[in-house]
N, C-alpha and C positions, 0 to 999 in steps of 0.2 A: 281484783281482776286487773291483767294486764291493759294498762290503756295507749292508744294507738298513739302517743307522742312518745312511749318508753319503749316502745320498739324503733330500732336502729338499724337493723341488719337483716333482711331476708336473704338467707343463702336458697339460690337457684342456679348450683353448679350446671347443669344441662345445658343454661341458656351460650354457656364460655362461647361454648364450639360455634354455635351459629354469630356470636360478634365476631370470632375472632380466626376461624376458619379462613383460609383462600380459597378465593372462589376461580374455580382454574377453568369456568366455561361451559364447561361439559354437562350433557342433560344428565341429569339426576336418571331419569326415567329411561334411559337408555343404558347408562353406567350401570348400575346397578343390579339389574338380571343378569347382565352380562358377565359378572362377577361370580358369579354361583355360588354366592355365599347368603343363604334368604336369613340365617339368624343376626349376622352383624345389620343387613341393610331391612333388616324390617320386613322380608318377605313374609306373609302368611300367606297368597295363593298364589299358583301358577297354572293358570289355564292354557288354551293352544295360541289363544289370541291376546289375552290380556292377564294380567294378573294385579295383585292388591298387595299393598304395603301401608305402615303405619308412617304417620309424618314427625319426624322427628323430633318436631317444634310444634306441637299441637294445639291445637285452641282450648280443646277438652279432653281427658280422658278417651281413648276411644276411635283417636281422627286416624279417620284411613283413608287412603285415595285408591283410586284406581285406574290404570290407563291401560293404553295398548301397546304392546312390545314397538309397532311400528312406530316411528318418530313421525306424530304431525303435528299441526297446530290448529285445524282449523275442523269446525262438525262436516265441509262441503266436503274434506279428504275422508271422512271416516265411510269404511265400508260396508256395508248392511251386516254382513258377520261379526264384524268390531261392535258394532251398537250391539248388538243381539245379546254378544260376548259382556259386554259393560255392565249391560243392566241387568242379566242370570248374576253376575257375579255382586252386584247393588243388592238385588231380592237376596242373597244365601247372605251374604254380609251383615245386614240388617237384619235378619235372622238370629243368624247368631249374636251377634252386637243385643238384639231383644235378650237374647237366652242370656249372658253373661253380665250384663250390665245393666237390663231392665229401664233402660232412658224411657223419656216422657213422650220425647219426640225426635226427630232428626232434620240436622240443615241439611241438604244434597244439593250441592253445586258443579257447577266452571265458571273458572275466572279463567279469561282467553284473551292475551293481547298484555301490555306492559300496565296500561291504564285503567286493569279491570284489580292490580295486584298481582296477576301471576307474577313467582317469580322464576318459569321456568314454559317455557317455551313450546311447550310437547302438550297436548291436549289429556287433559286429565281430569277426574270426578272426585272431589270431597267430600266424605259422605261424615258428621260432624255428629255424635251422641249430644242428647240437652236434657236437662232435669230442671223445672222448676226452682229458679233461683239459684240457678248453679250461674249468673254472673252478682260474684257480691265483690265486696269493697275493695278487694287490691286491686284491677284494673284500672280502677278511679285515683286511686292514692300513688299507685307504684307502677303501672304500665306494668304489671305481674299476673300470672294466673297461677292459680295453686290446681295441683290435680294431686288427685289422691292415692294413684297407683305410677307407680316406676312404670315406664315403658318398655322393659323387660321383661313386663309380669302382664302388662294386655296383650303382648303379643306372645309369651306361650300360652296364654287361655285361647287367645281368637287363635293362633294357631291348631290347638289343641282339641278346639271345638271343629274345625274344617274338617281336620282328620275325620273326626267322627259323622260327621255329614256325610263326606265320600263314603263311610264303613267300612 
């Protein structure tokens, strides 16, 4: 059995882009719809008011957020349609997310303000898949998380699975 001192090397090419990307300012959560491009940027839904994307840097397998087209920051700007909009789209999400992934449990947050972690400015919902002992030892050893599916491949299922919701 390999033991953890003859390992040397964990490649986790994904993480390049987030050290080594410029960060040119601009909301993610505003950029990004506005692009019309949902396969490069992780779109899986587009609603009237809000829509869902996967986070490109993910804690787990699975991490989707969701925000509102309109750029806010704070729950006092959100408007009763927005909430309404957020949490239909949290209930079908977790749905699906149940249906394809079969998680044990789910984190659903916001982190709102620079001191909570956001690192982006515009009010938005993390909705986080968890399985029983899915935090094991490389966190601890390497600041590394291992997932077990490409992020190309959760998001044509979650996408692939909305479709089929809508019918």
């Amino acid at each position: 059995m390999l033991g953890v001192e003859k390992l040397k090397t964990l490649w986790a090419p994904w993480r390049l882009a987030f050290i080594t990307e410029e960060r040119s300012g601009e909301c993610i959560f505003c950029k990004k719809p506005a692009e019309n491009d949902d396969k490069k940027n992780y779109i899986y839904e587009r609603r009237n008011l809000v829509f869902g994307l996967l986070n490109r840097f993910p804690y787990n397998s699975g991490h989707l957020m969701i925000a509102p087209y309109r750029h806010i920051i704070s729950f006092e700007e959100l408007r009763d349609e927005e909430w309404t909009a957020m949490l239909k789209l949290l209930q079908d999400t977790t749905a699906v997310l149940n249906k394809l992934m079969r998680p044990e449990g789910f984190n659903v947050g916001f982190n709102i303000g620079r001191a909570s972690g956001a690192g982006f400015e515009h009010l938005h919902l993390h909705v986080v898949p968890r399985w029983s002992g899915d935090t094991n030892f490389m966190p601890v050893l390497s600041d590394t998380k291992v997932l077990p599916e490409h992020l190309d491949e959760t998001f044509r299922r979650i996408r692939e699975d909305f479709r089929d919701l809508r019918g």
